[in-house]
N, C-alpha and C positions, 0 to 999 in steps of 0.2 A: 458691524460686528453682531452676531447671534449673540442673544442674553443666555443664560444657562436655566434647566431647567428648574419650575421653583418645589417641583412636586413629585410624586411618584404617578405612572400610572395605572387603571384600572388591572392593568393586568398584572403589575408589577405586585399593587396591594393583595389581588388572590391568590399571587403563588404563596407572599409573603402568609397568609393565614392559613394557607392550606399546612404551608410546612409548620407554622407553631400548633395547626390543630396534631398534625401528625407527632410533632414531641410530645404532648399533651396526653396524647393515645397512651405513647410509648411507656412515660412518664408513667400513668394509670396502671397500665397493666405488669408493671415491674414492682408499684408500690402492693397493688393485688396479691403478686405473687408473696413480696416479701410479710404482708401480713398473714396470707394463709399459712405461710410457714412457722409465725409465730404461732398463731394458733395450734397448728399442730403440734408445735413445742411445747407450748403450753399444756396442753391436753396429756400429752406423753408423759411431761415430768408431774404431773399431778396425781397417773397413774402409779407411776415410782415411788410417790413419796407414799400412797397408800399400801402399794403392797410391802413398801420396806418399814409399814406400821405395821402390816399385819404379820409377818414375820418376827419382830421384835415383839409384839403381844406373845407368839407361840412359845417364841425362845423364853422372856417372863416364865410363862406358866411351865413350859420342859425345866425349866433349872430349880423350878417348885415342888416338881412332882414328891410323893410319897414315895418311898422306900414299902418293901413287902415285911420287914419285919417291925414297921410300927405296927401294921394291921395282917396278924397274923390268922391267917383262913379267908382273907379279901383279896378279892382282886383289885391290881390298884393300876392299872393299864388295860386296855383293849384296841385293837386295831383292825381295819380290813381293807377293803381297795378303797373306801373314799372318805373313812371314818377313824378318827381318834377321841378316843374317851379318855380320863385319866384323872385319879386326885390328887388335889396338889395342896399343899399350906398354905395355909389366909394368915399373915402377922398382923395385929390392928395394937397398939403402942397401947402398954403396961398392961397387956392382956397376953394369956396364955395360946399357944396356937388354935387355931381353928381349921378344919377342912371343906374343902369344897369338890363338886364332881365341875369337871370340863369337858364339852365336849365338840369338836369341829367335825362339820361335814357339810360336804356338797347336798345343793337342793335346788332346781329349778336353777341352776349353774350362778350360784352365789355359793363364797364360801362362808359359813355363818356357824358363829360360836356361842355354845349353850353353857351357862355357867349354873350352877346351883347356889341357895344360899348357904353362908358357912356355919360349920358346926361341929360341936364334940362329942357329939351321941351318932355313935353306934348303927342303931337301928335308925336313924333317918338319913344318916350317910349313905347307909343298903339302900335305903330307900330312892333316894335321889341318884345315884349308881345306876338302878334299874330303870327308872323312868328317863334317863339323858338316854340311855341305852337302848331305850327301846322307843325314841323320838316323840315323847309323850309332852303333851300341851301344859303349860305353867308354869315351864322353868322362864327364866329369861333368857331371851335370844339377842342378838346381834348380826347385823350383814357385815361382812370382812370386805369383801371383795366382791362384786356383782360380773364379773366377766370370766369370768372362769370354764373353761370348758371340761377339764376333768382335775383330778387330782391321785395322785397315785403315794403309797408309801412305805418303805422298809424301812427295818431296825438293823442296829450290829448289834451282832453276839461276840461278845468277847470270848465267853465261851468255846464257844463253833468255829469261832473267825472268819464267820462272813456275815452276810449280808440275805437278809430275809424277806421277800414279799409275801405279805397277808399270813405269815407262820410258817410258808415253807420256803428252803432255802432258793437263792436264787437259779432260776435254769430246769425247775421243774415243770413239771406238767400244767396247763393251762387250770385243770378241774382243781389240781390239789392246793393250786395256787389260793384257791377261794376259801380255805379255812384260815379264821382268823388269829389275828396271837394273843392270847391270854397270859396273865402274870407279867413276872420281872424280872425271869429267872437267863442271870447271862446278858443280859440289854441293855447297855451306858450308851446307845446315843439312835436316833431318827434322823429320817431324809425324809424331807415331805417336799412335794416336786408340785407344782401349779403348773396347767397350761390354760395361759387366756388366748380368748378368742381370736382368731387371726392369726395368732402365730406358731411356728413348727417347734420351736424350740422350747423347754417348760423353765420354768425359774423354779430354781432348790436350793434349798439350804440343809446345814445338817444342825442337829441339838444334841448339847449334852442331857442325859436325864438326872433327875433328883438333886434332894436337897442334902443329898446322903446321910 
C-alpha cells in the first residue's frame, strides 16, 4: 500500500502564499481606501463645524446690532459686495450697555472679523466706526474662515419688499449695484452667502437685525 502524503509540495506552498500575499494586497488597499475616506470625513466635518461657528458669531452680533434711534445722526450699519460693518451692544453684568463697531470682510480670501473696543462715548465710537471702515490697523482682528472664495450680501426692506444688493434693489444694473447701503432705514434682516473654494454652490444664511 502507498503511504499518504506527509506534506505539501513546493509548489503547492507558492501558490498557497501567493494567494495569501494577494488577500493581503486586497486587504491593504480596501483598508487605504476606508481610511482616506475617514479622512476626508474628517476634514469635511471639521469644516462645518467652523463655518456653522462662524455663522452663529454673525447671528450673535446681527441680533445685537443698534437700532438708528439710540444714535441719532450715526450711522449704525454699512454694507457692499464683501463688507459689513455695524454697531452692536456689549452687555458686561451690573454694568450699563456699552457699544462696539463690528466689522466682516474678505481679505486674501479669509473671512475675518474686526471688533472694536467697547464704549459709551460718543466721539470714540465715530472714531472707531471710521477706522473698521476704512480697514485701518489696531483694531483687533480675527480669521473666520480661511477658504473662502468670495462673499456676497443683501438686506430686506420691509419697506420696499425686497430684497437689495450693495443699496440697490435686486436686478439692477451691474455699476449701480456698487453703491453701498447706509443706515437702517426699512432693513430687519441680511443674507450673507459664503462660497468656499472648490465648490459651486455658496452657504447662507439669513439674520434678523437689532436688539430693537
Amino acid at each position: 500500500m502507498k503511504r499518504g502524503r506527509a506534506g505539501f509540495t513546493l509548489i503547492e506552498l507558492l501558490v498557497a502564499i501567493a494567494v495569501l500575499a494577494l488577500i493581503a494586497v486586497m486587504g491593504w488597499r480596501g483598508l487605504d481606501v476606508i481610511l482616506r475616506a475617514r479622512s476626508s470625513i474628517s476634514a469635511e466635518t471639521e469644516k462645518t463645524k467652523v463655518h456653522q461657528i462662524t455663522f452663529s458669531q454673525i447671528q450673535l452680533d446681527c441680533s445685537l446690532l443698534v437700532r438708528p434711534n439710540a444714535l441719532p445722526g450715526m450711522e449704525t450699519i454699512f454694507t457692499d459686495h464683501n463688507r459689513l460693518v455695524f454697531i452692536r451692544y456689549v452687555y458686561v453684568e451690573n454694568e450699563a450697555p456699552r457699544l462696539a463697531v463690528v466689522g466682516y470682510r474678505i481679505k486674501d480670501g479669509a473671512l475675518i472679523r474686526t471688533v472694536s473696543n467697547s464704549t459709551r462715548d460718543r466721539s470714540i465710537l465715530q472714531t472707531n466706526w471710521n477706522a473698521i471702515l476704512s480697514d485701518s490697523s489696531g483694531m483687533s482682528s480675527t480669521t473666520l474662515v480661511s477658504d473662502i472664495a468670495a462673499m456676497s450680501i443683501r438686506t430686506w426692506n420691509s419697506r420696499e419688499g425686497n430684497w437689495r444688493v450693495a443699496g440697490t434693489a435686486v436686478g439692477a444694473s451691474p455699476h449701480a449695484s456698487r453703491r453701498p447701503i447706509r443706515g437702517f432705514e426699512g432693513i430687519n434682516g441680511i443674507e450673507i452667502n459664503l462660497l468656499v473654494n472648490g465648490q459651486t454652490d455658496p452657504m447662507w444664511r439669513i439674520f434678523f437685525l437689532g436688539a430693537g
